[in-house]
Each structure stands twice: as structure tokens, then as C-alpha cells.
N, C-alpha and C positions, 0 to 999 in steps of 0.2 A: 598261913602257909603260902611258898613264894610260887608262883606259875614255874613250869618249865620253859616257856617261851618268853618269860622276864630274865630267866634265868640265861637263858639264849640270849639273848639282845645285850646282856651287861657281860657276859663273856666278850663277842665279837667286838664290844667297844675295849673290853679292856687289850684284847688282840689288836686292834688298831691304834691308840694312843701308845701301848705300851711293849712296844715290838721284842722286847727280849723275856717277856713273862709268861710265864707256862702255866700249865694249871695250878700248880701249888701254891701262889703266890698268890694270881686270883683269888683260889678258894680261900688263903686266909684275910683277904681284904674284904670277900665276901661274908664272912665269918664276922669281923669287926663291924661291916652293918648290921651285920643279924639277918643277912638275906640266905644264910646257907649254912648248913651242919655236917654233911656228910661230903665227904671227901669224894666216893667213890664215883656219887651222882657229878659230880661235878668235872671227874676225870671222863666220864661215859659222854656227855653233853657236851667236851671239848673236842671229843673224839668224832662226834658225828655233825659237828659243824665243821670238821675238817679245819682246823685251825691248829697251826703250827712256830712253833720258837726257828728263826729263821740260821741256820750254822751260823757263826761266826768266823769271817775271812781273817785269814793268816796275811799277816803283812807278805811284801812281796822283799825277798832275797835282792841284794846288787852282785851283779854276775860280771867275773873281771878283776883283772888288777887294780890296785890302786891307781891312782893317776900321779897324787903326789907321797910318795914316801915318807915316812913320820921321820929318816935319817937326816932329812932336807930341812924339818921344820923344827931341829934343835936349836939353843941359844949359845950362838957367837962368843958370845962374854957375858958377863955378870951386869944385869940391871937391864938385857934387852929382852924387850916385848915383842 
């Protein structure tokens, strides 16, 4: 049987290496060692070491006109780059 404060320590590492994993993930990596079976305990022990999947920023908008018009950047004639 795995400790709960094993259990604790391999969370918080996987929160640190792995900044976009939540507990589901964890728990099925935990699973493939064979360090964890239940889902719930695992979702409970994420929650009380306060550890969190951080949002994800939205790229940021360009605000404004174009500067060069794409009417500008048509070809002349045939063969120009």
C-alpha cells in the first residue's frame, strides 16, 4: 500500500515538471506505476495540496488598421515576386 504523503510528494512533482496536467493525467501515470487505483483519492489529495492547472492565455489581438494594404502587395505582371 502506497503512503499518502508518497502520494503527496509525487503529485506536487508532477505539478511542477508538468504545468499543464491535472489530476487525471497524474492519476493515470500513477496507475501505470502501480502507485494508485482510485481516482477519487487522488482527485481529494490534489485538492488539498492546493495545486492547480494554470488557464491558458489567449494570444493577444492587433488593434488598428492595416499599415500596408494587401491592394498594394498585388503582382505588376506575370513572373513578379
Amino acid at each position: 500500500m502506497v503512503r499518502s504523503w508518497d502520494l503527496r510528494t509525487r503529485l506536487r512533482q508532477f505539478a511542477r515538471t508538468h504545468l499543464r496536467w491535472g489530476y487525471r493525467r497524474a492519476h493515470a501515470v500513477l496507475v501505470r506505476e502501480g502507485r494508485a487505483f482510485n481516482r477519487k483519492k487522488i482527485q481529494r489529495l490534489w485538492r488539498e495540496e492546493d495545486l492547480r492547472v494554470s488557464a491558458k492565455r489567449c494570444k493577444r489581438r492587433r488593434l488598428g488598421a492595416s499599415v500596408t494594404p494587401a491592394v498594394r502587395l498585388r503582382a505588376q505582371r506575370t513572373g513578379q515576386v
